[in-house]
PDBQT receptor file of N, H, CA, C and O in Angstrom, charges set to zero:
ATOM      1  N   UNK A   1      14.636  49.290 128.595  1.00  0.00    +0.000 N 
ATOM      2  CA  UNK A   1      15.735  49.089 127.675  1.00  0.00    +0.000 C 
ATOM      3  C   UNK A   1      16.415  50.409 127.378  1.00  0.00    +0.000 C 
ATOM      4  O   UNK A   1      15.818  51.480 127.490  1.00  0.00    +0.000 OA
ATOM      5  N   UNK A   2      17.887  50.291 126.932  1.00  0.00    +0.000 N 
ATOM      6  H   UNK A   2      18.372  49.421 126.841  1.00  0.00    +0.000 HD
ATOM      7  CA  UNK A   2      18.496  51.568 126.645  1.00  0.00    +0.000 C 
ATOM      8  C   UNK A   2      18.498  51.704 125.485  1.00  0.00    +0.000 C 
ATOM      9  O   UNK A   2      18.020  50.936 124.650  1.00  0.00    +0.000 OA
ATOM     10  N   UNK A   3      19.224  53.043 125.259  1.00  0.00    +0.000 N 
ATOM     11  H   UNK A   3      19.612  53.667 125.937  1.00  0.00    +0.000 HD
ATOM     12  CA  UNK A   3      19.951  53.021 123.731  1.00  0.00    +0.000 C 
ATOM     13  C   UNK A   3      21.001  53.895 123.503  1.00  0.00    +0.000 C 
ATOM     14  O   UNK A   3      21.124  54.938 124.145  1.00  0.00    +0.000 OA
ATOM     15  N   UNK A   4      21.698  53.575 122.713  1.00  0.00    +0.000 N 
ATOM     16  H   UNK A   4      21.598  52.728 122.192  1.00  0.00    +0.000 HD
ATOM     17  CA  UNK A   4      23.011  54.183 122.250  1.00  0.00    +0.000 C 
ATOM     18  C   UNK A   4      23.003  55.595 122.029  1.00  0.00    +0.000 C 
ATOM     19  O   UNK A   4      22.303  56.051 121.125  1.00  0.00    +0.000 OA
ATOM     20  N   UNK A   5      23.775  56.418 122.827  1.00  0.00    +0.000 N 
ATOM     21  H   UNK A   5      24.343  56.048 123.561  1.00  0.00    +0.000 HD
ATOM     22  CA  UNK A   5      23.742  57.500 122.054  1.00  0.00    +0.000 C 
ATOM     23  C   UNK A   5      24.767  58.194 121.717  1.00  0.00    +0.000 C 
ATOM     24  O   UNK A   5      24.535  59.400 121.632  1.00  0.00    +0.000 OA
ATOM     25  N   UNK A   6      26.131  57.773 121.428  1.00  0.00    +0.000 N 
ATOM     26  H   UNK A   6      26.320  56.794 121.497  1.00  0.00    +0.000 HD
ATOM     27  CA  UNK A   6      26.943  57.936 120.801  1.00  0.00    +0.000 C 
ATOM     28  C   UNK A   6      27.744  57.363 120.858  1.00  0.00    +0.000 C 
ATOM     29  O   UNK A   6      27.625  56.598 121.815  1.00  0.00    +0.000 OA
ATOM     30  N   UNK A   7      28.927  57.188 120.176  1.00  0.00    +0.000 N 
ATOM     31  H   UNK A   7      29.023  57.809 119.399  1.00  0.00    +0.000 HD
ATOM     32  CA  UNK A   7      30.270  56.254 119.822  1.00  0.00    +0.000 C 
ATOM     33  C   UNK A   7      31.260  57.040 119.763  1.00  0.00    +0.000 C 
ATOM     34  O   UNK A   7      31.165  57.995 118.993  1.00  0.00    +0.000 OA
ATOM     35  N   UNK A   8      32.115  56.921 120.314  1.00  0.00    +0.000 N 
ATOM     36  H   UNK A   8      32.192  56.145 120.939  1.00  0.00    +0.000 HD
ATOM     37  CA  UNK A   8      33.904  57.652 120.129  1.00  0.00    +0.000 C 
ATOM     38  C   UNK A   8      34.883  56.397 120.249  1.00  0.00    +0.000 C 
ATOM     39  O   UNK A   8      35.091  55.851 121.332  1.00  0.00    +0.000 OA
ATOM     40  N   UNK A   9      35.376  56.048 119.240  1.00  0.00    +0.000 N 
ATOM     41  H   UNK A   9      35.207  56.492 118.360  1.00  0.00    +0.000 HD
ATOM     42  CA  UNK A   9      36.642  55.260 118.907  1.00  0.00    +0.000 C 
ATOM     43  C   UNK A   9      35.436  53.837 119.036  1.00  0.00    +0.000 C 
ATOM     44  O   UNK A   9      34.533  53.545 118.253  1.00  0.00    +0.000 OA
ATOM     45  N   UNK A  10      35.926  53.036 120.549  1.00  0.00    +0.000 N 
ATOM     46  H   UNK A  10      36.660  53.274 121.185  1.00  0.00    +0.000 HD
ATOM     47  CA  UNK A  10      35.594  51.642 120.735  1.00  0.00    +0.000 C 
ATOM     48  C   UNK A  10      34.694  51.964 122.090  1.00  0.00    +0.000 C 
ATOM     49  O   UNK A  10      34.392  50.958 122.732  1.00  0.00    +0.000 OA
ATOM     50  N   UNK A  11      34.228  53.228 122.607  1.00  0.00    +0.000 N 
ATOM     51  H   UNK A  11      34.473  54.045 122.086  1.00  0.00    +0.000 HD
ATOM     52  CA  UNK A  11      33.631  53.557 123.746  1.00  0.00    +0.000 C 
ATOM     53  C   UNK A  11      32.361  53.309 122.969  1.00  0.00    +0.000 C 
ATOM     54  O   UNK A  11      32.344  53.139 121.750  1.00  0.00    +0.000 OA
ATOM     55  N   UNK A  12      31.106  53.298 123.891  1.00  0.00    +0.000 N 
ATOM     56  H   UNK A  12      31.120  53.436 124.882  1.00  0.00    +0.000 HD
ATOM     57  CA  UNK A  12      29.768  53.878 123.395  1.00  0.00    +0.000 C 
ATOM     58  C   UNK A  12      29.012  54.411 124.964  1.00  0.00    +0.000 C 
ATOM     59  O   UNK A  12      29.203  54.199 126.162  1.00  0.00    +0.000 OA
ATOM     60  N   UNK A  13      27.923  55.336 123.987  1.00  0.00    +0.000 N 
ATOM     61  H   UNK A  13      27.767  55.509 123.015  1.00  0.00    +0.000 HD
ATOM     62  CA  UNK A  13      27.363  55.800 125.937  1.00  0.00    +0.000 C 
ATOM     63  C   UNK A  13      26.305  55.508 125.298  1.00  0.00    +0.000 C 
ATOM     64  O   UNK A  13      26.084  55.552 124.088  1.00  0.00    +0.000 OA
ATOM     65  N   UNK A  14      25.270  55.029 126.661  1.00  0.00    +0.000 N 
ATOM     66  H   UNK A  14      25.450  54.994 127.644  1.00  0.00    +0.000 HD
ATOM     67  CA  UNK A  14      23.841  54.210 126.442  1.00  0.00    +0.000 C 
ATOM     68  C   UNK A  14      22.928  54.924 127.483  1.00  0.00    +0.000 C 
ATOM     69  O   UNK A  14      23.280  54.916 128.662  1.00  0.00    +0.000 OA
ATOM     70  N   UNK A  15      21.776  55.540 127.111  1.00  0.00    +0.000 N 
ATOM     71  H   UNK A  15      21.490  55.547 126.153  1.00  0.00    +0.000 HD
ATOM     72  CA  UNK A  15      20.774  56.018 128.107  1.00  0.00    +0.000 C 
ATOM     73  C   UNK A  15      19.734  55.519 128.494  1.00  0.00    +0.000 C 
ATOM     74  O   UNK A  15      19.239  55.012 127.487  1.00  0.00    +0.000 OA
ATOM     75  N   UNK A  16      19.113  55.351 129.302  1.00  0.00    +0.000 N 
ATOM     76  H   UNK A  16      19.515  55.763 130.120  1.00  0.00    +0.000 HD
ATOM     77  CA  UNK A  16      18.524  54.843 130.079  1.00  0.00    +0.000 C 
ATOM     78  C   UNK A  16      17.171  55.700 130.181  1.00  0.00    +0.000 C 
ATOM     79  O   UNK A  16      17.439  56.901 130.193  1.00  0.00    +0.000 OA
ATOM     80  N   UNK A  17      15.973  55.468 130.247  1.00  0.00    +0.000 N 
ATOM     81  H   UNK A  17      15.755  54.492 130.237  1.00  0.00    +0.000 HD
ATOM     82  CA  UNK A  17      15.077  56.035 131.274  1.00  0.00    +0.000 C 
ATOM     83  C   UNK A  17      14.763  56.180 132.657  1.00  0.00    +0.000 C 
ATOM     84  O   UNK A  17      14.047  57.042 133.165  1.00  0.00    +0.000 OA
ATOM     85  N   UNK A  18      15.360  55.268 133.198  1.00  0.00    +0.000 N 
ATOM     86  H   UNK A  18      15.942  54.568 132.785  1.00  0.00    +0.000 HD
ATOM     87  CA  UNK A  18      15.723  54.701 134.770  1.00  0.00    +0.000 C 
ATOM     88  C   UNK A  18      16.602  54.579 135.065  1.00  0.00    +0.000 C 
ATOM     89  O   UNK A  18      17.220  53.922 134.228  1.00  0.00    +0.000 OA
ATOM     90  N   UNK A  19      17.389  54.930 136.172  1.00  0.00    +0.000 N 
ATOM     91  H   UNK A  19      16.886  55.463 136.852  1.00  0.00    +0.000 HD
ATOM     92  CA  UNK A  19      18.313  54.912 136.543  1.00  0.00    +0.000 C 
ATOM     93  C   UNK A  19      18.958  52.920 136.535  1.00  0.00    +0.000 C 
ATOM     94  O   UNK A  19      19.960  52.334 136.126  1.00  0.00    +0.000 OA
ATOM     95  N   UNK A  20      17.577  52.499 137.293  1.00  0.00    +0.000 N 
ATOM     96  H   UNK A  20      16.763  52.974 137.626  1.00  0.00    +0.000 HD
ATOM     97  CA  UNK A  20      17.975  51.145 137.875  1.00  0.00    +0.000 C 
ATOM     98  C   UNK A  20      17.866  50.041 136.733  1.00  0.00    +0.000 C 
ATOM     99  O   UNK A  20      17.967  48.824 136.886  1.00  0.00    +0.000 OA
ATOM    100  N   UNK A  21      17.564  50.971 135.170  1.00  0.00    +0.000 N 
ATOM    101  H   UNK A  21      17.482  51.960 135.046  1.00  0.00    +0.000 HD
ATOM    102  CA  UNK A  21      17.755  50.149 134.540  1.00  0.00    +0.000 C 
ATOM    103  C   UNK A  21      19.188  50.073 133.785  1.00  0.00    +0.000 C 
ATOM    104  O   UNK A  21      19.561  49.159 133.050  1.00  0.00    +0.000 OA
ATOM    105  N   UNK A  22      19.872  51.187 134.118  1.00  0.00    +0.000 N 
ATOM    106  H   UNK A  22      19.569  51.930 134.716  1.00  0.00    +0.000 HD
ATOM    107  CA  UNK A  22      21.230  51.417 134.001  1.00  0.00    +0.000 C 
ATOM    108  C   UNK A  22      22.184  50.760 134.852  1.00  0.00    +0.000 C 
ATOM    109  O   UNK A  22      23.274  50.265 134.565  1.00  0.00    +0.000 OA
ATOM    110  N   UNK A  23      21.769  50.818 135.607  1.00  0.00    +0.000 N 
ATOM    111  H   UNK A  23      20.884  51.220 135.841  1.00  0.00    +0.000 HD
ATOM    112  CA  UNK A  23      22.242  49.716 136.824  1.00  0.00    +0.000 C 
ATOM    113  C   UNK A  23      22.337  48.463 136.534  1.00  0.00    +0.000 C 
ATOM    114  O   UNK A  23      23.395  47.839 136.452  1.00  0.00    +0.000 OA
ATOM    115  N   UNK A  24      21.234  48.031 136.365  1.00  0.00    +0.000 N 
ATOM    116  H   UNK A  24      20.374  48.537 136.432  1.00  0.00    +0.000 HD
ATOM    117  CA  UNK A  24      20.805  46.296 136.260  1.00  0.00    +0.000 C 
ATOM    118  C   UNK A  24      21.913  46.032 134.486  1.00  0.00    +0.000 C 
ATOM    119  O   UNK A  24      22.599  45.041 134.234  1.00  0.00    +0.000 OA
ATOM    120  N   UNK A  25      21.791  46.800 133.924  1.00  0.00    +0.000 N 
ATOM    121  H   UNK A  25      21.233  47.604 134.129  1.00  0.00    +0.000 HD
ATOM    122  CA  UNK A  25      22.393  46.837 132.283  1.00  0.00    +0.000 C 
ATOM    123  C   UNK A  25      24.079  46.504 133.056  1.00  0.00    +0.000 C 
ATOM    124  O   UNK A  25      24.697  45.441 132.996  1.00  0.00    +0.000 OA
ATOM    125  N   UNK A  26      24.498  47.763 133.738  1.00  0.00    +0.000 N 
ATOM    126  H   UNK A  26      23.996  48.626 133.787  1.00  0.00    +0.000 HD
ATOM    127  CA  UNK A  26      25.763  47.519 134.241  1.00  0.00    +0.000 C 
ATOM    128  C   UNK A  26      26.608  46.608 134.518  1.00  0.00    +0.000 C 
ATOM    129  O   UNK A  26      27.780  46.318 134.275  1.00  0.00    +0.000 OA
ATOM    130  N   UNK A  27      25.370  46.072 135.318  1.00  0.00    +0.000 N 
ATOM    131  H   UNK A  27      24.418  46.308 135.515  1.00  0.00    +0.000 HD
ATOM    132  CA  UNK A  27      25.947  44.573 136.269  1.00  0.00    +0.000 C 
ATOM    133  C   UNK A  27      25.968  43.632 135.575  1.00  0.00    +0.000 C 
ATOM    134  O   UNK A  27      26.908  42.841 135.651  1.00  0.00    +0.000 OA
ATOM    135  N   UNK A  28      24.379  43.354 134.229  1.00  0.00    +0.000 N 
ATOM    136  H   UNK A  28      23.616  43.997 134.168  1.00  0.00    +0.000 HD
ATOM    137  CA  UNK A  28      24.671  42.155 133.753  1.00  0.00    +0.000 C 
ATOM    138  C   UNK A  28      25.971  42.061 132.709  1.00  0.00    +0.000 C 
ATOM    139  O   UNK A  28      26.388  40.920 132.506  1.00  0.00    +0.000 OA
ATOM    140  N   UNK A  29      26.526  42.965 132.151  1.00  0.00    +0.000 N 
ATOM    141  H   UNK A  29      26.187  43.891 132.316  1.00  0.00    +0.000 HD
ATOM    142  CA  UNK A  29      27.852  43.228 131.420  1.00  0.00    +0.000 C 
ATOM    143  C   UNK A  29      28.764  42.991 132.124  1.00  0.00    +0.000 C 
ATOM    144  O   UNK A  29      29.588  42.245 131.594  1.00  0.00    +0.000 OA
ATOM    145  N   UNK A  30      29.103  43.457 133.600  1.00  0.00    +0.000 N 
ATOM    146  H   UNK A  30      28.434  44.063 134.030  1.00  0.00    +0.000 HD
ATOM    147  CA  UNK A  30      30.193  42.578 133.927  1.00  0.00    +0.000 C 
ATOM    148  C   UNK A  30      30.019  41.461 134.742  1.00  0.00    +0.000 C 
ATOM    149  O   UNK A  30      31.022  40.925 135.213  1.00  0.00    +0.000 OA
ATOM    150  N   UNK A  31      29.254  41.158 134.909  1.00  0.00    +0.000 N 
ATOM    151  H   UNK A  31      28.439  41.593 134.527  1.00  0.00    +0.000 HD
ATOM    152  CA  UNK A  31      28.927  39.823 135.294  1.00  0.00    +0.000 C 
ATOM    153  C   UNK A  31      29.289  38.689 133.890  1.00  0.00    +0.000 C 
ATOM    154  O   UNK A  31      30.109  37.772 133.836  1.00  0.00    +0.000 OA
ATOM    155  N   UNK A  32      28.521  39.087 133.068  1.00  0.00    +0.000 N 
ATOM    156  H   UNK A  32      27.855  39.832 133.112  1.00  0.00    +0.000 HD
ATOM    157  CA  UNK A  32      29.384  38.286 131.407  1.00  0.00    +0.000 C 
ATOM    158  C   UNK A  32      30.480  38.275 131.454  1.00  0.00    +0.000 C 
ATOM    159  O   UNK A  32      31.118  37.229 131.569  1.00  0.00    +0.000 OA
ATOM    160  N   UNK A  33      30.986  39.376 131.382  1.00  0.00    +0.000 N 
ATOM    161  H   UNK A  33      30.468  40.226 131.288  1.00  0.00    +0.000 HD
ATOM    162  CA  UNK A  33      32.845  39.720 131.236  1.00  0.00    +0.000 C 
ATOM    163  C   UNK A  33      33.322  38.531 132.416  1.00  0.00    +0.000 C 
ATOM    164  O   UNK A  33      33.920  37.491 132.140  1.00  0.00    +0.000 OA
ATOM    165  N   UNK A  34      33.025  38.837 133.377  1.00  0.00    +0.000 N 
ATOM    166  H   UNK A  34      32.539  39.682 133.602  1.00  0.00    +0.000 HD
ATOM    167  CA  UNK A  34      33.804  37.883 134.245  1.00  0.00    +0.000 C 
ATOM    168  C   UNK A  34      33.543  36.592 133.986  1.00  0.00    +0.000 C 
ATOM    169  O   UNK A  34      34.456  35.858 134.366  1.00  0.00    +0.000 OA
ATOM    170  N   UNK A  35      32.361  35.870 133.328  1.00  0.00    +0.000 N 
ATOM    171  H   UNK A  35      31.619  36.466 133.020  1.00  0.00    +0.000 HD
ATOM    172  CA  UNK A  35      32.085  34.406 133.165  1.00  0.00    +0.000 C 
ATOM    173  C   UNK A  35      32.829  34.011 131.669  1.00  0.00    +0.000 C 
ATOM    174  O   UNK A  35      33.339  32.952 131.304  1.00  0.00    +0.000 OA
ATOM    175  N   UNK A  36      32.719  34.903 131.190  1.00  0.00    +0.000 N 
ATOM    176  H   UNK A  36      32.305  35.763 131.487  1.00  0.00    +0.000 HD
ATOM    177  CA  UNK A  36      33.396  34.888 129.302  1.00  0.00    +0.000 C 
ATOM    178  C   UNK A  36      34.490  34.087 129.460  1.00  0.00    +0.000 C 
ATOM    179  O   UNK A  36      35.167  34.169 130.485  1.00  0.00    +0.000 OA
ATOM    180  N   UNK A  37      34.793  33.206 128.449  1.00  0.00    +0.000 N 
ATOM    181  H   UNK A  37      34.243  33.139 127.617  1.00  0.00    +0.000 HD
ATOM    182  CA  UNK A  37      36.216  32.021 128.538  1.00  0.00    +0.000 C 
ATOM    183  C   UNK A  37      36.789  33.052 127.842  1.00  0.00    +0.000 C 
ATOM    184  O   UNK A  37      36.350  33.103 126.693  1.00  0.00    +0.000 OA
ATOM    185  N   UNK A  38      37.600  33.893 128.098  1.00  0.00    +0.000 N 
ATOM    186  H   UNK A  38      37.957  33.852 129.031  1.00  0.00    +0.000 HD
ATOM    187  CA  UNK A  38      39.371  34.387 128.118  1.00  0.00    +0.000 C 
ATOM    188  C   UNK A  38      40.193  33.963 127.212  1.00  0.00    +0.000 C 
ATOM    189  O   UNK A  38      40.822  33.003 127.655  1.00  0.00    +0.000 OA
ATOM    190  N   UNK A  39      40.572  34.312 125.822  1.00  0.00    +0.000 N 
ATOM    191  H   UNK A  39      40.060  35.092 125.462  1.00  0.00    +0.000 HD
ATOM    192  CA  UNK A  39      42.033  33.401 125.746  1.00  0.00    +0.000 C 
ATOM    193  C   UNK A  39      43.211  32.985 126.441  1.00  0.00    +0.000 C 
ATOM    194  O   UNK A  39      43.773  33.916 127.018  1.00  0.00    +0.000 OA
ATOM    195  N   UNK A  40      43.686  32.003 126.545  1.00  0.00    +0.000 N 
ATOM    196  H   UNK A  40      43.230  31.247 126.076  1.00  0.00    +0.000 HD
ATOM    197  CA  UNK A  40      44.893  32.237 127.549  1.00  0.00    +0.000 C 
ATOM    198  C   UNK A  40      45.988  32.610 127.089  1.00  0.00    +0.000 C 
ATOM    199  O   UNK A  40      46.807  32.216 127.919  1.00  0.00    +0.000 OA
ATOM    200  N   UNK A  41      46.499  33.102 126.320  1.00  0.00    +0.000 N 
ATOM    201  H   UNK A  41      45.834  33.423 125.645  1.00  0.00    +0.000 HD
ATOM    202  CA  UNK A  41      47.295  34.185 125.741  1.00  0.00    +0.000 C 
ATOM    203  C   UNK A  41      47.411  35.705 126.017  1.00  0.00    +0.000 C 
ATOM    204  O   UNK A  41      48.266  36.557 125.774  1.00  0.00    +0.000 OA
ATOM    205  N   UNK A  42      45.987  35.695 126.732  1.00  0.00    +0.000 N 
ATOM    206  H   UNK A  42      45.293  35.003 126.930  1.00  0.00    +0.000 HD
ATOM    207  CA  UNK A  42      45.418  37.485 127.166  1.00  0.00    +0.000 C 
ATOM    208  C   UNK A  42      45.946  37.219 128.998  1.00  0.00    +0.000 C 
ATOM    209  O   UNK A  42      46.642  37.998 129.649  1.00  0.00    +0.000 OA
ATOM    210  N   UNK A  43      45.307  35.784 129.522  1.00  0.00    +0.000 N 
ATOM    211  H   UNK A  43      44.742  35.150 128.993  1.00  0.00    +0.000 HD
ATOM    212  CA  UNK A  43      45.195  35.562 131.165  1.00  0.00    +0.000 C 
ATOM    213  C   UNK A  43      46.697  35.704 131.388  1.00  0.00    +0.000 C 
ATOM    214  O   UNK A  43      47.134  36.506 132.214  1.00  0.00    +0.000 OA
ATOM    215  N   UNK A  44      47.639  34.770 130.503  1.00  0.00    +0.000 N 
ATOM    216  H   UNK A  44      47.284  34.119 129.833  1.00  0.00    +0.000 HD
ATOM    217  CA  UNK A  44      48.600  34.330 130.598  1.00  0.00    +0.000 C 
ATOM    218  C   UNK A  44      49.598  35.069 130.364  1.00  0.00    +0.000 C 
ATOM    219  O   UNK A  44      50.689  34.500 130.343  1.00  0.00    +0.000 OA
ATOM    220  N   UNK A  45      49.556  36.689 130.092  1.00  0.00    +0.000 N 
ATOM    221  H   UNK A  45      48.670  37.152 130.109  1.00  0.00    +0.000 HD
ATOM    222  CA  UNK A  45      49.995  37.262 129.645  1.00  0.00    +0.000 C 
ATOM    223  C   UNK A  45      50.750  37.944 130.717  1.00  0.00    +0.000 C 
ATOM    224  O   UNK A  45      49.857  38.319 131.477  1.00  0.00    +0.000 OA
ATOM    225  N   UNK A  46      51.899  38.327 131.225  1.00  0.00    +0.000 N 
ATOM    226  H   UNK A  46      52.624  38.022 130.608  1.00  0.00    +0.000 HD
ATOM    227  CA  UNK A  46      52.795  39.646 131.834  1.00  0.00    +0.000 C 
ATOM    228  C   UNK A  46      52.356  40.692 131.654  1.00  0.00    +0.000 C 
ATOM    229  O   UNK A  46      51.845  41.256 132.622  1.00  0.00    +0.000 OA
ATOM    230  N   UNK A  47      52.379  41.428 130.235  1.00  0.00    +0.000 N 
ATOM    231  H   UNK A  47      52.793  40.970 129.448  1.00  0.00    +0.000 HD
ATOM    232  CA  UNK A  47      51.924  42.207 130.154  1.00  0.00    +0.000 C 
ATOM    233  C   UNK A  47      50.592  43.027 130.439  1.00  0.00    +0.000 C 
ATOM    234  O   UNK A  47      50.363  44.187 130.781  1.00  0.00    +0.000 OA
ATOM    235  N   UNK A  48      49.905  42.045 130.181  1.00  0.00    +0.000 N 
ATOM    236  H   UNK A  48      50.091  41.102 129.904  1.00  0.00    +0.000 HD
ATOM    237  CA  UNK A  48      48.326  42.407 130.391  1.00  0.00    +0.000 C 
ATOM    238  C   UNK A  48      48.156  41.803 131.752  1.00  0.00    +0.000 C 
ATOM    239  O   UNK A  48      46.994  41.394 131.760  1.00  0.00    +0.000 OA
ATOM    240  N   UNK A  49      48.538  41.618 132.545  1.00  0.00    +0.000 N 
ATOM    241  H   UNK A  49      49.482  41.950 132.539  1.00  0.00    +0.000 HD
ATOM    242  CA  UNK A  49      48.586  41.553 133.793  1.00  0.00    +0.000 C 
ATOM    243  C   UNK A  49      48.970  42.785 134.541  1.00  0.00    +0.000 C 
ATOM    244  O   UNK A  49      48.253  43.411 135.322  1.00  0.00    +0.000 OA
ATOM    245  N   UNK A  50      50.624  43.138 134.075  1.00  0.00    +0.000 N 
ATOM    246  H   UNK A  50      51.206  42.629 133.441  1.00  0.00    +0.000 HD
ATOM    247  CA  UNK A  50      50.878  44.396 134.826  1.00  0.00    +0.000 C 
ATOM    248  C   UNK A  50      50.049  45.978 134.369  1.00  0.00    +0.000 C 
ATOM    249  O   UNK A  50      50.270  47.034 134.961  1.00  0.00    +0.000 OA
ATOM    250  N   UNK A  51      49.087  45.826 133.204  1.00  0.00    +0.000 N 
ATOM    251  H   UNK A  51      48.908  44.967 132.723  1.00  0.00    +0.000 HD
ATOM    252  CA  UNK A  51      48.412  46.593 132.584  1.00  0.00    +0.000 C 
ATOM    253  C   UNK A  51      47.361  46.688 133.166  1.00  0.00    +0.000 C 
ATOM    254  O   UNK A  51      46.970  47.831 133.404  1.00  0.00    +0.000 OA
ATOM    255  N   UNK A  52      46.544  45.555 133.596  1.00  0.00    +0.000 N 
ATOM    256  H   UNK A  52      46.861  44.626 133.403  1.00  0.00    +0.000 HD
ATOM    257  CA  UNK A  52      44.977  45.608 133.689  1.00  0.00    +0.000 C 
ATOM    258  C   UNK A  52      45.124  45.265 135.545  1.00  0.00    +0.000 C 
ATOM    259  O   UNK A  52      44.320  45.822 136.293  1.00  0.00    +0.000 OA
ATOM    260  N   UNK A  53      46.225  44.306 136.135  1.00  0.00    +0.000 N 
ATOM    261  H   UNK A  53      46.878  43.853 135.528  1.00  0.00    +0.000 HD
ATOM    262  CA  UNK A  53      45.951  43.811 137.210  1.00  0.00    +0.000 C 
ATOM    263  C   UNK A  53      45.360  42.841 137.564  1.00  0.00    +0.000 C 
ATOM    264  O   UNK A  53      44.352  42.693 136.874  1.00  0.00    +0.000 OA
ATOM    265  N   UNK A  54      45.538  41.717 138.672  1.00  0.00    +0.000 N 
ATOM    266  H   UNK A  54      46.358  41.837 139.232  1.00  0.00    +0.000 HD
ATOM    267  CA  UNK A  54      44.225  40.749 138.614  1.00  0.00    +0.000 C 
ATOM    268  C   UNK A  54      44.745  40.463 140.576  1.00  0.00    +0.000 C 
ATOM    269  O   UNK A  54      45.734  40.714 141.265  1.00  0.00    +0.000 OA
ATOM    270  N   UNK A  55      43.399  39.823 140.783  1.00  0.00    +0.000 N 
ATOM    271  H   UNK A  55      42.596  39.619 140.223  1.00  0.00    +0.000 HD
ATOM    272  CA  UNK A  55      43.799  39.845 142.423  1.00  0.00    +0.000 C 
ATOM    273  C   UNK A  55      44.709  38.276 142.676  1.00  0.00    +0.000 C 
ATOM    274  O   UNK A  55      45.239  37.605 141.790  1.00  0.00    +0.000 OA
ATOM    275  N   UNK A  56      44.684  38.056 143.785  1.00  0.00    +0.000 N 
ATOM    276  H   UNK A  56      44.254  38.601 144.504  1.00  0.00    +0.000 HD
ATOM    277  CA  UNK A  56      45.495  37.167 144.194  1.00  0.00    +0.000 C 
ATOM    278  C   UNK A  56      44.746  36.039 143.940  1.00  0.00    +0.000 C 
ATOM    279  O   UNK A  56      45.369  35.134 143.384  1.00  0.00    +0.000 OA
ATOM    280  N   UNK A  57      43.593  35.837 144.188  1.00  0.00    +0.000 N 
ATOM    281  H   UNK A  57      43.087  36.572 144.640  1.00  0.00    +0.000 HD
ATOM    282  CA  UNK A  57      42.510  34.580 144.468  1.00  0.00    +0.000 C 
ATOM    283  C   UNK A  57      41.756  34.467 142.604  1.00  0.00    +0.000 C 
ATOM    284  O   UNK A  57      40.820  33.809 142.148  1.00  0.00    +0.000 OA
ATOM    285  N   UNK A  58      42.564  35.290 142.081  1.00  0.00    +0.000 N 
ATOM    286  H   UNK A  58      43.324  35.824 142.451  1.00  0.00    +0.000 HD
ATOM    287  CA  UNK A  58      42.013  34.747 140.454  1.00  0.00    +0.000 C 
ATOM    288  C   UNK A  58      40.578  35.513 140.413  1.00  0.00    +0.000 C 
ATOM    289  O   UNK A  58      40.140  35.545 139.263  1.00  0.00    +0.000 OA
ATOM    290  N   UNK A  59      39.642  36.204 141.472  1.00  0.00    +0.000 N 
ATOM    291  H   UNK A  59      39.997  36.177 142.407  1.00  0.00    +0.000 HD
ATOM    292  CA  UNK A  59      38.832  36.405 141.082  1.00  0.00    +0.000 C 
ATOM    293  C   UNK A  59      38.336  37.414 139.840  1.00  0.00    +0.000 C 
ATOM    294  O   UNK A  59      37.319  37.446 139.147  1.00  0.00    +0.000 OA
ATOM    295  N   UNK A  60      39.228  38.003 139.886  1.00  0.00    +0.000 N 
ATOM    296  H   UNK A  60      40.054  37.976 140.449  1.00  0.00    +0.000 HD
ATOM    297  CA  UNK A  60      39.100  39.275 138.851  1.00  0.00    +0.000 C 
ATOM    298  C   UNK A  60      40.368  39.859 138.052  1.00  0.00    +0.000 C 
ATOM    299  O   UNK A  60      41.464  40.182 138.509  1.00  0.00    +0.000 OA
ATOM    300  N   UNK A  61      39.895  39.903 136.711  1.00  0.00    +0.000 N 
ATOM    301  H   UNK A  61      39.004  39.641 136.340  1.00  0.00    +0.000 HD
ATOM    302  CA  UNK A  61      41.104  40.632 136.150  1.00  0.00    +0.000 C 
ATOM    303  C   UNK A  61      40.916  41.627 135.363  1.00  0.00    +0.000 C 
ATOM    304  O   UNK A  61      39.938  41.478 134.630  1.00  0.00    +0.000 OA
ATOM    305  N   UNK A  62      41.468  42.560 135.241  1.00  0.00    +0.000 N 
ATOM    306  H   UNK A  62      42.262  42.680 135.837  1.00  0.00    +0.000 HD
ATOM    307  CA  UNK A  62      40.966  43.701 134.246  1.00  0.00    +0.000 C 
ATOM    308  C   UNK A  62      41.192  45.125 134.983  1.00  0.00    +0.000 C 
ATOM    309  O   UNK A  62      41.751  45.184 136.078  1.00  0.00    +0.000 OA
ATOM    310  N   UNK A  63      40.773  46.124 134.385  1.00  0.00    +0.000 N 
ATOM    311  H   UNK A  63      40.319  46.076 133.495  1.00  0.00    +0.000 HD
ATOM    312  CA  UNK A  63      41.239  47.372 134.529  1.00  0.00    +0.000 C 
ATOM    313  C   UNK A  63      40.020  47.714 135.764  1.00  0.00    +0.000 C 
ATOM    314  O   UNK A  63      39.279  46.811 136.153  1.00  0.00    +0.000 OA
ATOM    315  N   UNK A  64      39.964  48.533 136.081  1.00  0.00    +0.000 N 
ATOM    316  H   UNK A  64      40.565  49.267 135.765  1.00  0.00    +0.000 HD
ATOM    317  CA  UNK A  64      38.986  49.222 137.324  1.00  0.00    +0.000 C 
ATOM    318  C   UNK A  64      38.450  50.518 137.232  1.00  0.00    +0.000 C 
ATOM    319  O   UNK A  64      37.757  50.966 138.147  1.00  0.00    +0.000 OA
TER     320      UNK A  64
C-alpha cells in the first residue's frame, strides 16, 4: 500500500515501497476513470473535447 506525501492545489504524490506496487495503483485508477459514468455535459462537451481530446472509436477521453 502507498501513502500520500504531499498535496499542491488538486495534485497529490503517493509513495510506494515497490515500484510494482505503484504500478498496479496506476493502472487500477485509470482503469476506474475509464469505467466511471461521465456526465454528459462533460462527454458532450466541444470544449472539453478540444481540451482533453478523445479518439475516434470512443475509447478514450481525457488529457495524456
Amino acid at each position: 500500500r502507498g501513502y500520500e506525501v504531499k498535496t499542491e492545489g488538486d495534485a497529490f504524490m503517493i509513495s510506494f515501497q515497490h515500484a510494482a506496487q505503484g504500478l498496479g495503483f496506476a493502472m487500477d485508477v485509470q482503469a476506474r476513470l475509464h469505467e466511471a459514468r461521465w456526465p454528459d455535459f462533460l462527454l458532450g462537451s466541444q470544449e472539453v473535447a478540444d481540451l482533453a481530446g478523445t479518439s475516434a472509436d470512443g475509447a478514450w477521453r481525457g488529457l495524456r
